[in-house]
C-alpha beads as a LAMMPS data file, in Angstrom:
LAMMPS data file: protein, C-alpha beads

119 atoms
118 bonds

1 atom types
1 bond types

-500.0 500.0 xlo xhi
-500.0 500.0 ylo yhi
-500.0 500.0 zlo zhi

Masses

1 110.0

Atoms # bond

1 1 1 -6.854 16.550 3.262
2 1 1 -6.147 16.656 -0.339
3 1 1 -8.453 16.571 -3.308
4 1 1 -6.541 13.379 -4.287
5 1 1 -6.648 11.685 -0.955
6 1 1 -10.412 12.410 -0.621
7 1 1 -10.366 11.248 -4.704
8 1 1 -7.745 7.848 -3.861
9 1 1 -9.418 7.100 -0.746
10 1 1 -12.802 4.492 -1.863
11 1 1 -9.838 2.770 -4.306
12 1 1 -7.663 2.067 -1.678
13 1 1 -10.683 1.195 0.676
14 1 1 -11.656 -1.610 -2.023
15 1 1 -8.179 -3.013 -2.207
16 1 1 -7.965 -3.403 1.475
17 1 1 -11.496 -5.186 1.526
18 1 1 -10.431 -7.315 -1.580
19 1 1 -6.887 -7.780 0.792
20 1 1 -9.409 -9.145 3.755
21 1 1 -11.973 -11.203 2.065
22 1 1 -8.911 -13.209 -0.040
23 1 1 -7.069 -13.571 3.752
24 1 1 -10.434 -14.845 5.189
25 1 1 -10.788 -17.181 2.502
26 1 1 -7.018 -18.731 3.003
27 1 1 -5.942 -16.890 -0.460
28 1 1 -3.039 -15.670 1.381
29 1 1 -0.984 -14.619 -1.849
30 1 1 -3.790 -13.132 -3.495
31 1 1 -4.608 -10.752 -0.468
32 1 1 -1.174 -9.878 -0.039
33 1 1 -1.049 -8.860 -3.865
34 1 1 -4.086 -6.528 -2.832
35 1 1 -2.508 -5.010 -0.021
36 1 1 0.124 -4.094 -2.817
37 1 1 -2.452 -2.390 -5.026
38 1 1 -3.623 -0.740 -2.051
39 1 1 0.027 0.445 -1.264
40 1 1 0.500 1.759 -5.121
41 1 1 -2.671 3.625 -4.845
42 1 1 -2.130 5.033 -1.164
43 1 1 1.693 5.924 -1.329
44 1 1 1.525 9.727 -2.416
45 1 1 -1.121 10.482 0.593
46 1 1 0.665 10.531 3.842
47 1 1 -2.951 9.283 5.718
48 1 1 -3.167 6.385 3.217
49 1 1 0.237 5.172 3.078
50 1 1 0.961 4.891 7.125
51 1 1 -2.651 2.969 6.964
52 1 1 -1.378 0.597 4.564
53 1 1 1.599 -0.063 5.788
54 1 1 -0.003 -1.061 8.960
55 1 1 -2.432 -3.323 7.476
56 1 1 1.060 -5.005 5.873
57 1 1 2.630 -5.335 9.191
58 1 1 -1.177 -6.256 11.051
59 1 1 -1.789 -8.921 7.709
60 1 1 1.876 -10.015 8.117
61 1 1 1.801 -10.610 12.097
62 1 1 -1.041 -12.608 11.454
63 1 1 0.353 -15.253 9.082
64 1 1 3.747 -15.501 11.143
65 1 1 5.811 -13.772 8.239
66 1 1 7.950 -12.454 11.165
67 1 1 10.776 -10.375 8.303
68 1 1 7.678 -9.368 6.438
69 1 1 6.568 -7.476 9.658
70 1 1 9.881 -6.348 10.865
71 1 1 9.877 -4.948 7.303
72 1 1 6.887 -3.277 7.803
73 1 1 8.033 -1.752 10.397
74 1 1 9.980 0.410 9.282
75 1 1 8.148 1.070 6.406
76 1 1 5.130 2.193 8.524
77 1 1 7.761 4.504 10.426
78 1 1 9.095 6.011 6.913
79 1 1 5.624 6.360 4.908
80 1 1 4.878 9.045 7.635
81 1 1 8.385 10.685 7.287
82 1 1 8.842 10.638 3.221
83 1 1 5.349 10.977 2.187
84 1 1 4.951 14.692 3.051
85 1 1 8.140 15.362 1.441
86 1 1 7.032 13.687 -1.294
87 1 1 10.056 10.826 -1.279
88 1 1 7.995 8.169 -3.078
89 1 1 9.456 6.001 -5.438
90 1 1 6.307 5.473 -7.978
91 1 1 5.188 2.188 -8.286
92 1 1 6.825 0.445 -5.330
93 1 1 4.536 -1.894 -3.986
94 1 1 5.715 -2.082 -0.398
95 1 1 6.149 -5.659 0.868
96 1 1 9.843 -5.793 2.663
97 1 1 10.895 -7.952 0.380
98 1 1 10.867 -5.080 -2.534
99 1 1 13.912 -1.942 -1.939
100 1 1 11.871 1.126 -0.371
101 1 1 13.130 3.101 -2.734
102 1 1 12.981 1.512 -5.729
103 1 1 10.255 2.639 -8.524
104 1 1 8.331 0.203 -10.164
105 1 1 6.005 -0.284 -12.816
106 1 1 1.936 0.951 -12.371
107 1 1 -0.115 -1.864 -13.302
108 1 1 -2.041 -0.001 -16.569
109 1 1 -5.375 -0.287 -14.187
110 1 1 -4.077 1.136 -11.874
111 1 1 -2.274 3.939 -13.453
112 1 1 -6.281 5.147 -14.781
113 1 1 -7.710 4.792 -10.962
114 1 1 -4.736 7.691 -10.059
115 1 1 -4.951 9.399 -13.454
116 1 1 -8.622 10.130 -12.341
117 1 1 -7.695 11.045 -8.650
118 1 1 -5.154 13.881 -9.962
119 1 1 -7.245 15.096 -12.365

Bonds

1 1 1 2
2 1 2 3
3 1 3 4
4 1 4 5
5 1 5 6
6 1 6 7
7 1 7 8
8 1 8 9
9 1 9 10
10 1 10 11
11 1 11 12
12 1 12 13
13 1 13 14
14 1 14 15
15 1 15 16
16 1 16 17
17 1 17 18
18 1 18 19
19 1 19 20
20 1 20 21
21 1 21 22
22 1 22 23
23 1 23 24
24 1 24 25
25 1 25 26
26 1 26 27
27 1 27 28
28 1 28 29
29 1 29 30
30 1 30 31
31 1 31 32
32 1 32 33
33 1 33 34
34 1 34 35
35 1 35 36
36 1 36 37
37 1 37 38
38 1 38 39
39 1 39 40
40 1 40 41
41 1 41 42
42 1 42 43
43 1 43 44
44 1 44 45
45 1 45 46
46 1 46 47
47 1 47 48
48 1 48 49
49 1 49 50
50 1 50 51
51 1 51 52
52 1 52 53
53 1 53 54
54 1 54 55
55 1 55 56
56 1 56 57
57 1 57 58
58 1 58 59
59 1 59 60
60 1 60 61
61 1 61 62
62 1 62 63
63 1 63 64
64 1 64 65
65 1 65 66
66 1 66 67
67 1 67 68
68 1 68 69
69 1 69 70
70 1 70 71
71 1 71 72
72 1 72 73
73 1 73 74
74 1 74 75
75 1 75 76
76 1 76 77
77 1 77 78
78 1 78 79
79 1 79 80
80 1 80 81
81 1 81 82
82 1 82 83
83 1 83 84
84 1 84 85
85 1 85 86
86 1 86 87
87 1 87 88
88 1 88 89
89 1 89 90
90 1 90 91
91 1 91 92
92 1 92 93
93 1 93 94
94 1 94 95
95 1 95 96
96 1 96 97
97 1 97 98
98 1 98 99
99 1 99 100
100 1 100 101
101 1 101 102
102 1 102 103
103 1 103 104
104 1 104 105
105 1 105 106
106 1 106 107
107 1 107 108
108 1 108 109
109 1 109 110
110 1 110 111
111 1 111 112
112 1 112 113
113 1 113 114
114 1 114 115
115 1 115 116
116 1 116 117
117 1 117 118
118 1 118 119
């Protein structure tokens, strides 16, 4: 494993918990725009990615979001394919309704959390 997935790792772990404790409480919007930090953070470790891609497809099964999963999917399948190679559009924040390829702006937040990993 990586220095920077060892270094990424706890943020992505808090996202996910942040992700879980908003779905438990019925904020379904709010956890899914956690799941979406936890995807910017987790994207350029292989490890990290496929898990949050699964937690996407797991969070979206739950809630019925049936394209959101099928989405997912995919996405899950890719994230273990790309990531190694290092095909990861920066910034992308996952959900299926977003192009996999497309880079998006880092939150400034979150641009220091993986400034701090890499260094």
């Amino acid at each position: 494993m990586s220095t920077f997935a060892i270094r990424i790792k706890p943020s992505v772990e808090a996202e996910l918990a942040a992700a879980s404790l908003q779905e438990a409480r019925g904020n379904f919007y709010t956890a899914f725009l956690h799941l979406e930090r936890a995807h910017v953070l987790g994207q350029a470790t292989t490890s990290e990615h496929v898990r949050v891609h699964w937690r996407m497809f797991r969070f979206a099964m739950r809630n019925q979001l049936y394209g959101e999963a099928a989405g997912q999917l995919w996405r899950w399948v890719a994230a273990a394919i790309f990531t190694a190679a290092g095909i990861v559009p920066e910034g992308n924040t996952g959900g299926a309704d977003v192009n996999g390829f497309r880079r998006m702006p880092v939150p400034k937040d979150l641009r220091q959390v993986l400034e701090a990993a890499r260094a």
